[in-house]
C-alpha positions in Angstrom: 52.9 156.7 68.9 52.3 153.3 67.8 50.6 153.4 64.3 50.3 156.8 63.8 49.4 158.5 60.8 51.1 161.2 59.2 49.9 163.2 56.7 51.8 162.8 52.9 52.6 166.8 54.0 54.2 166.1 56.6 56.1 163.3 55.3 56.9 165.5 52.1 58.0 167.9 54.3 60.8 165.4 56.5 62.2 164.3 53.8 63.0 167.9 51.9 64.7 168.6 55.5 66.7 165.6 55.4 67.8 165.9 51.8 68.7 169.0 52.4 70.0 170.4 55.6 73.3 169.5 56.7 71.7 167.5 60.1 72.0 163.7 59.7 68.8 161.7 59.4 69.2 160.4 63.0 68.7 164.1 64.1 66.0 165.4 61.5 63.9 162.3 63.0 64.6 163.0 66.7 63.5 166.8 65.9 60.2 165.9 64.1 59.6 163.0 66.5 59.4 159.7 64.2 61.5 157.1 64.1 64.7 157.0 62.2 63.5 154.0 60.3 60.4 155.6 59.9 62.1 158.6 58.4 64.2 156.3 56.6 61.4 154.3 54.7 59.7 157.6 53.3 63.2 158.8 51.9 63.6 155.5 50.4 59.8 155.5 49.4 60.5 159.4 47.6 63.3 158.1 46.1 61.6 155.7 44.0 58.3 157.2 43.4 58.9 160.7 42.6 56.6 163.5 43.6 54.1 163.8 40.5 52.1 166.4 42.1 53.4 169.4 39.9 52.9 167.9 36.4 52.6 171.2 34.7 56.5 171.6 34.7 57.5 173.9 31.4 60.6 172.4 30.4 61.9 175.2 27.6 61.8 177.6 30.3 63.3 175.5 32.8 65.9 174.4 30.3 66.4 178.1 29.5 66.9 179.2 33.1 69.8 176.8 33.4 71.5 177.8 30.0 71.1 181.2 31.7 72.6 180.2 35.1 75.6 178.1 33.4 76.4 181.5 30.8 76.5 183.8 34.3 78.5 180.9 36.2 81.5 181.1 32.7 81.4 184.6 32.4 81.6 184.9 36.3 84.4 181.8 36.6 86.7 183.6 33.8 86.6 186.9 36.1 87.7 185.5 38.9 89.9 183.5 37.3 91.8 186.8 36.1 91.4 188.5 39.2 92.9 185.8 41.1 95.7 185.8 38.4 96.1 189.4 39.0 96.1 189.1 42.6 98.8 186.1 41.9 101.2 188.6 40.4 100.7 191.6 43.1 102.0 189.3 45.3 104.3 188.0 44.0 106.0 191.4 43.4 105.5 192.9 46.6 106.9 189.8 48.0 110.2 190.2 45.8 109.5 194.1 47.0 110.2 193.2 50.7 113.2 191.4 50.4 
């Protein structure tokens, strides 16, 4: 495959699955069948110019959507938090229960 061409899909593509799967780089390349150093070059190449394709990105509603995930990840944090504190305690007297 000397020289071949791949389109900026494809290449956009290879480097989501390498950013994010939990396969190393060496495999994701073996899979698609490039070279690692090929693979390699067009991570280092995304990571330097970003993907500018999507300009129409509406920031107050983005920005919104993550004050709403962080209030759900507290209020979700401090329940667990008390239930594992509960679950602490439970324990701890059944355990003085037993002996």
């Amino acid at each position: 495959m000397a020289n071949q061409k791949y389109t900026e899909e494809f290449k956009k593509e290879a480097v989501k699955m390498a950013l994010e799967s939990g396969e190393t780089n060496a495999q994701i390349a073996d899979n698609i069948g490039v070279k690692y150093k090929t693979l390699w070059n067009w991570i280092q190449k995304s990571m330097i110019k970003p993907d500018t394709s999507n300009q129409s990105i509406d920031y107050k509603s983005r920005y919104q959507e993550l004050v709403d995930e962080v209030t759900k990840l507290k209020k979700d944090l401090k329940q667990t938090t008390i239930e594992r504190e509960i679950l602490k305690k439970a324990a701890a007297y059944f355990a003085s229960q037993n002996m």
